[in-house]
LOSEZA-168493 format. One record per residue: residue number from 1; residue in three letters; x, y, z of N, C-alpha, C, CB in turn. Coordinates in steps of 0.1 Angstrom, whole numbers. Atoms other than C-alpha are relative to their C-alpha. Last residue first. Glycine has a CB too. Example, Ala and Ser with C-alpha at 12.3 -4.5 7.8 and 13.67 -1.06 7.14 Angstrom:
! residues 2
{2 'SER' {-9 -11 0} {137 -11 71} {-8 11 8} {4 5 -14}}
{1 'ALA' {9 -12 0} {123 -45 78} {9 12 0} {-10 0 12}}
***
This chain:
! residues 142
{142 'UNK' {-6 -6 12} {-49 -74 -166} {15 3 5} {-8 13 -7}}
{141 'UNK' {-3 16 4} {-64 -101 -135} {13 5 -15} {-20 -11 -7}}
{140 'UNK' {-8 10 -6} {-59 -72 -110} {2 -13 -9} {-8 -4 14}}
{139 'UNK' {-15 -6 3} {-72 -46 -128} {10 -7 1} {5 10 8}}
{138 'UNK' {-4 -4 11} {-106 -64 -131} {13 3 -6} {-6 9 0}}
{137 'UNK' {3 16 5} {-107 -78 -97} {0 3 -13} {-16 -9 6}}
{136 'UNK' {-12 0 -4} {-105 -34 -88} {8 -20 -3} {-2 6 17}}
{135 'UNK' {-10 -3 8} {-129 -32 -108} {9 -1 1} {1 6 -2}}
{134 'UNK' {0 6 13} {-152 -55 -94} {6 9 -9} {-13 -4 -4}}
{133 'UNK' {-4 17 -5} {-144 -42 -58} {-4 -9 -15} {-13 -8 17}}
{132 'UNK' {-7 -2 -2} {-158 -4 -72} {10 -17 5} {-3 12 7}}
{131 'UNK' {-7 -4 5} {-187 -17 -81} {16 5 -3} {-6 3 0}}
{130 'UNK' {1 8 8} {-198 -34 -57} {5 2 -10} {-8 -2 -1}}
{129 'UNK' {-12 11 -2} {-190 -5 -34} {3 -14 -9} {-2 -5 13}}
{128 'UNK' {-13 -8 8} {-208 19 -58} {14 -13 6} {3 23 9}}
{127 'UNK' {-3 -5 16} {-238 -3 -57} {13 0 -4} {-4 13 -4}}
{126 'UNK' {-2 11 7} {-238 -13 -21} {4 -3 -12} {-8 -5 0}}
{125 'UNK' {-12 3 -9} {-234 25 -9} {-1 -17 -6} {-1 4 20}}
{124 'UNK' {-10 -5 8} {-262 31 -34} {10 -2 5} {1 11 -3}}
{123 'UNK' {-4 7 15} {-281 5 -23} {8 5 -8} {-9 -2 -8}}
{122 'UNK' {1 -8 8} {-290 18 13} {10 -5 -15} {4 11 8}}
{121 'UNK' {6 4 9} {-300 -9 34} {-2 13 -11} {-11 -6 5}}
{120 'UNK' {13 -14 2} {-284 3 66} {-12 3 -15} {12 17 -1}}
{119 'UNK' {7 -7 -19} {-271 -33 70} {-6 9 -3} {11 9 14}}
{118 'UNK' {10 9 1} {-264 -40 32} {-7 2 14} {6 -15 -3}}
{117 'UNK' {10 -4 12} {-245 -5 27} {-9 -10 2} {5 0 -14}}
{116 'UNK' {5 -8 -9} {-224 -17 60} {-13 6 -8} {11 10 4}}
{115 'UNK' {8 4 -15} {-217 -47 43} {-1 11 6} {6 -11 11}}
{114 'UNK' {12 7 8} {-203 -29 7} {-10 -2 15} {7 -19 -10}}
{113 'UNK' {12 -7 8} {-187 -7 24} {-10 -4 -1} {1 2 -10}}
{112 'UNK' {8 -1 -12} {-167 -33 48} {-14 11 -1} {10 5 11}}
{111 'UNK' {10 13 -5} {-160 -51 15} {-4 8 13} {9 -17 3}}
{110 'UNK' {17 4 11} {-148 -16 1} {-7 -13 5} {3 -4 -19}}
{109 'UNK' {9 -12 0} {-124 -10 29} {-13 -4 -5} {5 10 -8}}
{108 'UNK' {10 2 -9} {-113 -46 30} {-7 13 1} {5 -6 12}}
{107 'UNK' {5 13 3} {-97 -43 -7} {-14 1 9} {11 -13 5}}
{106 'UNK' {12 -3 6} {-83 -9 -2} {-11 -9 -2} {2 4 -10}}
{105 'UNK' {12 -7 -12} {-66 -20 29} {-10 7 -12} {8 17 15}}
{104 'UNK' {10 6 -3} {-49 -49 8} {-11 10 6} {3 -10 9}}
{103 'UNK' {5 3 12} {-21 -34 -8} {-16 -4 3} {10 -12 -7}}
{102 'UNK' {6 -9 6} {-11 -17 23} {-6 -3 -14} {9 8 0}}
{101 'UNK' {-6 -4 5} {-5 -50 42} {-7 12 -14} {6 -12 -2}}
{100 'UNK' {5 3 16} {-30 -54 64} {10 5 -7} {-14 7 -6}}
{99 'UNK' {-10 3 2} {-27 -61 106} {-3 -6 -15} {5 -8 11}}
{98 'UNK' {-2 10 11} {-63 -48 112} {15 2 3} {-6 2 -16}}
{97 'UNK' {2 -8 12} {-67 -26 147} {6 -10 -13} {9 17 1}}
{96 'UNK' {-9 3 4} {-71 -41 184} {-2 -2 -19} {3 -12 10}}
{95 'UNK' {1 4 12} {-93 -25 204} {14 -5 -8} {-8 11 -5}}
{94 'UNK' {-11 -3 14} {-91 -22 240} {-3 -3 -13} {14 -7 0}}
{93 'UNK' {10 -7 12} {-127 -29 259} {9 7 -9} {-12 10 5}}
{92 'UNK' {8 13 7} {-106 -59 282} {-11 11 -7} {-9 -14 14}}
{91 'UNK' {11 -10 12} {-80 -32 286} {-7 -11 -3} {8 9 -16}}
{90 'UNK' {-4 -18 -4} {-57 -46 319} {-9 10 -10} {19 5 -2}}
{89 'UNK' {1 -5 -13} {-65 -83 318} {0 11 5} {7 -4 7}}
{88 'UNK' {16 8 -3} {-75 -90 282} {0 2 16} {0 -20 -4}}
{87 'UNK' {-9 13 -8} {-51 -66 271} {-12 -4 7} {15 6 12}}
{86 'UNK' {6 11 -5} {-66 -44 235} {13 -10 12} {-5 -10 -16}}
{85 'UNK' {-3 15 5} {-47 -13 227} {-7 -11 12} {19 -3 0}}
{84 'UNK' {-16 6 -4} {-61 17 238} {-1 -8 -4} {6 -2 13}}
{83 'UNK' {-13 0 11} {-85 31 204} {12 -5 14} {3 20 -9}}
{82 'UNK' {-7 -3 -9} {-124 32 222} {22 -5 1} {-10 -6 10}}
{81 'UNK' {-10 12 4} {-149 37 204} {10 3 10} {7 -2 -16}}
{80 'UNK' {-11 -15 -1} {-178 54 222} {15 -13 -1} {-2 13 23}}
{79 'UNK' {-9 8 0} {-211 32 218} {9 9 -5} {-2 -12 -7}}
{78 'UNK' {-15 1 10} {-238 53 228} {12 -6 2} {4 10 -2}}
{77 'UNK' {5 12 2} {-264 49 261} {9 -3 -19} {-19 2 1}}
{76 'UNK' {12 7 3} {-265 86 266} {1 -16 -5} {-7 9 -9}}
{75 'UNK' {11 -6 -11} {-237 89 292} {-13 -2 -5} {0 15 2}}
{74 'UNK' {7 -12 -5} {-214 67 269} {-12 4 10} {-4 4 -9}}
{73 'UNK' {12 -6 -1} {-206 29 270} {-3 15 4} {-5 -8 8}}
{72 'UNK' {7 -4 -15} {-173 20 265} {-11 7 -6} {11 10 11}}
{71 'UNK' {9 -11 0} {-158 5 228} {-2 3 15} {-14 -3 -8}}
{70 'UNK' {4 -2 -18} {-135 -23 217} {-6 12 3} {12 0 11}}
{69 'UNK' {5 -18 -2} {-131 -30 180} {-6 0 15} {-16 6 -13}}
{68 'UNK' {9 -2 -12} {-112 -64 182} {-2 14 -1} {6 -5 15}}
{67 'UNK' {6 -18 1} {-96 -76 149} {-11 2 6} {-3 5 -15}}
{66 'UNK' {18 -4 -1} {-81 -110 154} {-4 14 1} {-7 -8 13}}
{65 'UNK' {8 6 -15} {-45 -109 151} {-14 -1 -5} {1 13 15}}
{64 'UNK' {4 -14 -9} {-26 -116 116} {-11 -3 12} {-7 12 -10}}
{63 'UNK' {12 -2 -4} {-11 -149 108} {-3 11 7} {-3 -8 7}}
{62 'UNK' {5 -1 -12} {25 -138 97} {-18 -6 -2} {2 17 5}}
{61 'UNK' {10 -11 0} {44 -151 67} {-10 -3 13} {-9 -1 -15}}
{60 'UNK' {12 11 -3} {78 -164 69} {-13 11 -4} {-2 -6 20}}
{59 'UNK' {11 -1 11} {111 -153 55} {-10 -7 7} {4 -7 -16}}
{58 'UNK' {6 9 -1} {144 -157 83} {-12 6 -10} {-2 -3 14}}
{57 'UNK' {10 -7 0} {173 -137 80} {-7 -12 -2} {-2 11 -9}}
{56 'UNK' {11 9 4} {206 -152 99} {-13 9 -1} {-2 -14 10}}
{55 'UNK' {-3 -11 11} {239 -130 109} {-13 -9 -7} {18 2 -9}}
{54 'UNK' {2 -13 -4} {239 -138 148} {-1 7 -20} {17 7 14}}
{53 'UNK' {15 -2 -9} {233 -175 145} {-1 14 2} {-1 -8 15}}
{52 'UNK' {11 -7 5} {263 -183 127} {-16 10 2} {-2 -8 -5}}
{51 'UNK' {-5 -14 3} {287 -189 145} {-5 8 -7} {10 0 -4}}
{50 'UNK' {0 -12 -11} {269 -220 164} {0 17 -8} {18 -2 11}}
{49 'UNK' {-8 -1 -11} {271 -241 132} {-6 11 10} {15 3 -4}}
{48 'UNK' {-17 1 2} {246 -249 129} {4 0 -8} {6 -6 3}}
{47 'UNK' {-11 -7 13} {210 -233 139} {11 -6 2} {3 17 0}}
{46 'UNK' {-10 2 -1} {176 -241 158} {13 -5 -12} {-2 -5 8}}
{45 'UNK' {-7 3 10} {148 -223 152} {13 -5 7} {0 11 -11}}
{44 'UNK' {-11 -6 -3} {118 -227 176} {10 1 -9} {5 -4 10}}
{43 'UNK' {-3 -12 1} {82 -227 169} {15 7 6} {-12 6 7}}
{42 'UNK' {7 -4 -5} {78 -261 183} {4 15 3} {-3 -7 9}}
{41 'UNK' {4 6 -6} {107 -275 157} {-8 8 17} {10 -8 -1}}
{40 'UNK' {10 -10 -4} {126 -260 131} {-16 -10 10} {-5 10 -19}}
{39 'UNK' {11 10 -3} {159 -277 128} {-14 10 4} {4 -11 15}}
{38 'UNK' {3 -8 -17} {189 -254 112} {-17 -14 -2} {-5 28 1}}
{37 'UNK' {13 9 2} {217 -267 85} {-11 7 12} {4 -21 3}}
{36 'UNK' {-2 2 -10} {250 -243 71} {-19 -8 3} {6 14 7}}
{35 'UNK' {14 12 0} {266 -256 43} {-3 -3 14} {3 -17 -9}}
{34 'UNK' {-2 -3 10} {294 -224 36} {-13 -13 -4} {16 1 -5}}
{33 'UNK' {1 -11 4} {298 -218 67} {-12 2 -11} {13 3 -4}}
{32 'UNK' {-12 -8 1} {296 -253 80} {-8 15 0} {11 -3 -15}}
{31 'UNK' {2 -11 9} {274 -283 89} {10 9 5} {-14 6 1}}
{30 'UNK' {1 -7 -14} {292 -319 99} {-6 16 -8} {18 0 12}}
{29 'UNK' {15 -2 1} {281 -343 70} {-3 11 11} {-9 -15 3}}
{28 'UNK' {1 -1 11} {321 -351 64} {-17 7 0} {5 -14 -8}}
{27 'UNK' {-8 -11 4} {333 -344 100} {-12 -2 -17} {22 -4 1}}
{26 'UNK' {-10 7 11} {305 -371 112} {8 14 -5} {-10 -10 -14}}
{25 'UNK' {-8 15 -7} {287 -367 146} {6 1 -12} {-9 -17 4}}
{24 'UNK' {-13 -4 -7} {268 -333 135} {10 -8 6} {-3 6 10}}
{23 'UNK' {-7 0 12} {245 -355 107} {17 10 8} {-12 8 -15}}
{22 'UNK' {-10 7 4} {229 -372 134} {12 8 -9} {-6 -11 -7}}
{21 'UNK' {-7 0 -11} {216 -339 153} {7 -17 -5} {-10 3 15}}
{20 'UNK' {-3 -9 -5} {196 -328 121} {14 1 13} {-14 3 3}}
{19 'UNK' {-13 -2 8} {193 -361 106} {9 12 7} {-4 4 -17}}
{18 'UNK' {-8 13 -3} {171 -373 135} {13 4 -7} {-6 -16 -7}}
{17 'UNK' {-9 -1 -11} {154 -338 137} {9 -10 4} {-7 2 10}}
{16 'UNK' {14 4 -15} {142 -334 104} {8 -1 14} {-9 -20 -2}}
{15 'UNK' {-5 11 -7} {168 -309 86} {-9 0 5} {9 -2 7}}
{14 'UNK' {10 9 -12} {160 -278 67} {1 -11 4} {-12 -2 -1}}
{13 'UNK' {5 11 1} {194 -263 46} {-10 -9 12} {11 -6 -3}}
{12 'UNK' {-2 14 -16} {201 -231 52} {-7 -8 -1} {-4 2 17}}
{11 'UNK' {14 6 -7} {203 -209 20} {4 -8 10} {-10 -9 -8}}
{10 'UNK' {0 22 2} {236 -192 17} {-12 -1 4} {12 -14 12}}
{9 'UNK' {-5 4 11} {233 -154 9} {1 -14 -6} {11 5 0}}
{8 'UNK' {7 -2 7} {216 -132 30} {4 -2 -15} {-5 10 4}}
{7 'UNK' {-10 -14 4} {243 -131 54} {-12 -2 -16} {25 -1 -3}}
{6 'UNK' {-12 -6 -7} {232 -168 64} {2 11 -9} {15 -11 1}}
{5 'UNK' {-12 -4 10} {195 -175 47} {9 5 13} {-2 13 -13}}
{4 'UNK' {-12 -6 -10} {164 -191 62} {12 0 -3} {2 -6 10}}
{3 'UNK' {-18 6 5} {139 -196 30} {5 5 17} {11 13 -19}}
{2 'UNK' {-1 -2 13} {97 -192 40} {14 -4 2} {-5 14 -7}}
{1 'UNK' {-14 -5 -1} {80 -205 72} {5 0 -14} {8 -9 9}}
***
């Protein structure tokens, strides 16, 4: 979890949960506008004052899903992708597609190059991908 801001301007001060719900008992430690506090506790956020709670951005970073290529079996015995969305009870051969920020899909491209080049054991596809992924580790450090 990254900063939690009011109007994307006061930070919100993190509280453990003792201080969190002591510190609303005293006018002088009570949270405000202007010093507002929130408890973050089994993935929930809680926020005070009250009045706030409708103008609050939150910063985190996601764990992406697991990346399920789901397929059905063709007439001749071929694997036939298969693009509904993955539900384990209603599409159990859905696929479920990277979650990559655009900076990154060149990255895994070429790593899936590279390994697909080592599978079919063709070297030039290993080569160029190797290549290409050490330049880009190149650009990246200048």
């Amino acid at each position: 979890m990254g900063e939690v801001t009011y109007k994307n301007e006061v930070l919100i001060q993190r509280l453990q949960r003792n201080d969190f719900y002591t510190s609303e008992k005293s006018k002088l430690t009570k949270a405000t506008e202007t010093f507002p506090t929130y408890l973050y506790e089994n993935n929930y956020l809680f926020i005070k004052p009250d009045s706030i709670q409708n103008n609050v951005q939150v910063e985190y970073v996601k764990k992406p899903s697991n990346v399920i290529w789901g397929f059905n079996v063709g007439t001749l015995g071929e694997y036939l992708y298969n693009e509904v969305e993955y539900n384990a009870s209603t599409q159990p051969t859905g696929s479920i597609n990277f979650e990559l920020h655009e900076s990154e899909q060149t990255e895994v491209i070429l790593r899936i190059l590279q390994y697909a080049g080592i599978i079919i054991r063709d070297p030039q596809i290993v080569q160029a991908a190797a290549q290409q992924v050490q330049m880009d580790e190149i650009n990246e450090k200048s």
